[in-house]
Phi, psi and omega in degrees: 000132176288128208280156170304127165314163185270155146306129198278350196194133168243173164017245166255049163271063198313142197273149157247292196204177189266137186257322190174149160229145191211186188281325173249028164154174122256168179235146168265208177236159143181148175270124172266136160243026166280298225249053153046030179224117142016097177228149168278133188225105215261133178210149189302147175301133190289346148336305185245029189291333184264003190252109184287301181315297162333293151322317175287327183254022171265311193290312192292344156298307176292313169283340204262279166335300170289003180260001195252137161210077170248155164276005167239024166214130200308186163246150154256126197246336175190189178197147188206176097302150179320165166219196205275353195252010146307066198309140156110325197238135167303128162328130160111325175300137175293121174222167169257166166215114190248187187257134188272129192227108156318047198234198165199159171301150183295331196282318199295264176338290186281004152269357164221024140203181171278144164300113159309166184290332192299292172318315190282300176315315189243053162242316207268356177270342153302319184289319182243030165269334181297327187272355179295253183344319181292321192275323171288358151264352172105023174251135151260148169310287176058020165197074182250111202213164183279357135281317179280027167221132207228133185251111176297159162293350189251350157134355190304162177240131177241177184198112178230170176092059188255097179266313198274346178331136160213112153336112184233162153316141170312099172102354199268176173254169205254127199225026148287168177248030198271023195273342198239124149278092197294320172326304170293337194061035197237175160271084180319128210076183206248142213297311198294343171273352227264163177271168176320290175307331151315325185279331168310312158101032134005164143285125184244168147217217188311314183266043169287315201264347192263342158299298169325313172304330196285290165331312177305298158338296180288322200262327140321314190271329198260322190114325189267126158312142167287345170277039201289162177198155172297305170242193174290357181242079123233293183315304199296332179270355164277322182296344160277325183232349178232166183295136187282154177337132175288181195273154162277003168194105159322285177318300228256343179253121185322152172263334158304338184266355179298290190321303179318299185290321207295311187287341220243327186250030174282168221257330191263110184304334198267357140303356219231172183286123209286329190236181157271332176292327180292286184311347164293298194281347134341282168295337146306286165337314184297290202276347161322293191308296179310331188263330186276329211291310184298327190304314205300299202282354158291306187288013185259343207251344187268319179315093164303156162301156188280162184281123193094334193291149171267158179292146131344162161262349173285331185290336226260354188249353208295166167280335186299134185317162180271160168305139180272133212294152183302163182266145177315158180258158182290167185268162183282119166257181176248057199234092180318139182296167174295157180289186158256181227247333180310299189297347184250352164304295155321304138347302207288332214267306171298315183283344181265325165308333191279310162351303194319285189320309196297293212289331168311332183284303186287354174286315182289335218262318173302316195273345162320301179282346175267323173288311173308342170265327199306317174288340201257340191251002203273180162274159197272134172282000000 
């Protein structure tokens, strides 16, 4: 079967290549040759070109984005329709124009090795600084998954795909159902992520996405979903009623970072970390501790012991080096040190008062013995 011609040109956009087709669109490849850069150009499939919901929620996409300006959130550069001289496209169809982003998916990542904590920690305090920003502006996500977090070459982290995204009022929660395709009778978005309440069809806010986040997180670290199940409706009523899975390797995850997802996948939100700011400075915090921790314990191995203390006896078998042993004392001579300047100054002070003294005696005593001769010699009247 012969492949689809490609479309040669959207708006002012040369097509390059095709990137991916999916269920909420394709995306393109494409060149802007105004402003000389690279863009992705995403437009609804023509099936659902006609689905007034499906339309609504690609402009909600498009309003979502663009109310964002992070370095953990994809750009949105435009949002347009078709025009008739678009070859390739039904006239009239809705497309995006994004920032063309050079990565692989988190999911892409986590099927073909494991993640350091190092690595995890500063995938998830990026993740959630892009989910930050978005709940200070009153968006919510609402399909926040290891495909929708994308790893730059350069170490960024984006957080892409707000399709599913809903705009709320200042203070307000997201209390529609517009979340269920009621026709299908299905749950929009992906199921193995959805928080209880989301699956419930609840009233949500922020910490609807940060439970999500909570799943993402544990399967960073563990490798494994916290829910397993033979199918997606077995994970999802264990994720509604149970605990997530204990770890699968204990030893390997720091327990400050256990506690964190423990708090995050609590079942009741109002248990759960109130923000994306609260759960960032935790997770700063774990790893400061974590980076200060090897430091800490080279200089307790460098400290020597005091002289008399006996070693322990659990230290006294360790592998570890011993403290490096004192430099020899110098030997002893018998060659008296120089005096200081204090004691001879004294010295010095006492022999000339005695000096003083001696010659004032003998100065008296000489004129003494000169006046008795001088009387003793003169002649008599």
């Amino acid at each position: 079967m012969a492949a689809e011609p490609l479309p040669k040109s959207i708006g002012r956009y040369e097509i390059l290549r095709l990137l991916g087709r999916g269920g909420m669109g394709e995306v393109y490849l494409a060149s802007d040759s105004a402003l000389g850069r690279r863009v992705a150009i995403k437009i609804l499939p023509a099936a659902l070109q006609s689905d007034a919901k499906m339309r609504g929620r690609f402009m909600n996409e498009a309003r979502a984005v663009a109310a964002l300006n992070h370095p953990n959130v994809i750009t949105i550069h435009d949002l347009a329709t078709t025009e008739a001289r678009d070859v390739g496209f039904p006239p009239g169809a809705l497309y995006l124009v994004l920032e063309y982003l050079e990565g692989k998916g988190l999911d892409e990542i986590m099927d073909k090795r494991r993640l350091s904590i190092t690595e995890c920690l500063d995938i998830a305090i990026q993740a959630l600084e892009g989910l930050k920003v978005a709940h200070q502006s009153r968006i919510l996500h609402r399909d926040v998954t290891p495909s929708n977090l994308m790893l730059m070459a350069d170490g960024r982290v984006k957080v892409l795909d707000f399709g599913l995204s809903k705009l709320l009022a200042e203070g307000a929660r997201d209390t529609s159902r517009s979340h269920r395709q009621t026709g299908e009778g299905m749950i929009v978005g992906t199921l193995d992520y959805l928080s209880p309440e989301q699956a419930l069809g609840n009233p949500l806010d922020e910490r609807s996405d940060l439970f999500s986040f909570g799943i993402v997180f544990y399967q960073m670290l563990a490798g494994v979903h916290p829910f397993s199940g033979a199918s997606v409706t077995q994970m999802v009523a264990k994720m509604m009623t149970k605990d997530a899975d204990p770890w699968p390797e204990p030893d390997l995850v720091p327990e400050a970072l256990k506690q964190i997802v423990a708090r995050a996948l609590r079942k009741e939100p109002l248990e759960r970390y109130g923000s994306a700011g609260q759960m960032i400075l935790d997770l700063v915090v774990a790893r400061r501790e974590l980076r200060a921790r090897p430091a800490r314990s080279a200089v307790t191995r460098e400290v020597p012991a005091f002289e008399g203390v006996p070693r322990p006896a659990s230290l006294a078998d360790s592998t570890a080096p011993l403290p490096p042993r004192r430099p020899p004392a110098a030997p002893v001579t018998s060659e008296l040190p120089p005096p200081t300047k204090g004691p001879l100054l004294l010295l010095l002070g006492a022999s000339l008062v005695l000096l003083a003294g001696a010659a004032t005696f003998f100065a008296a005593r000489g004129c003494a013995s000169f006046r008795a001769l001088s009387h003793s010699s003169a002649p008599s009247r």
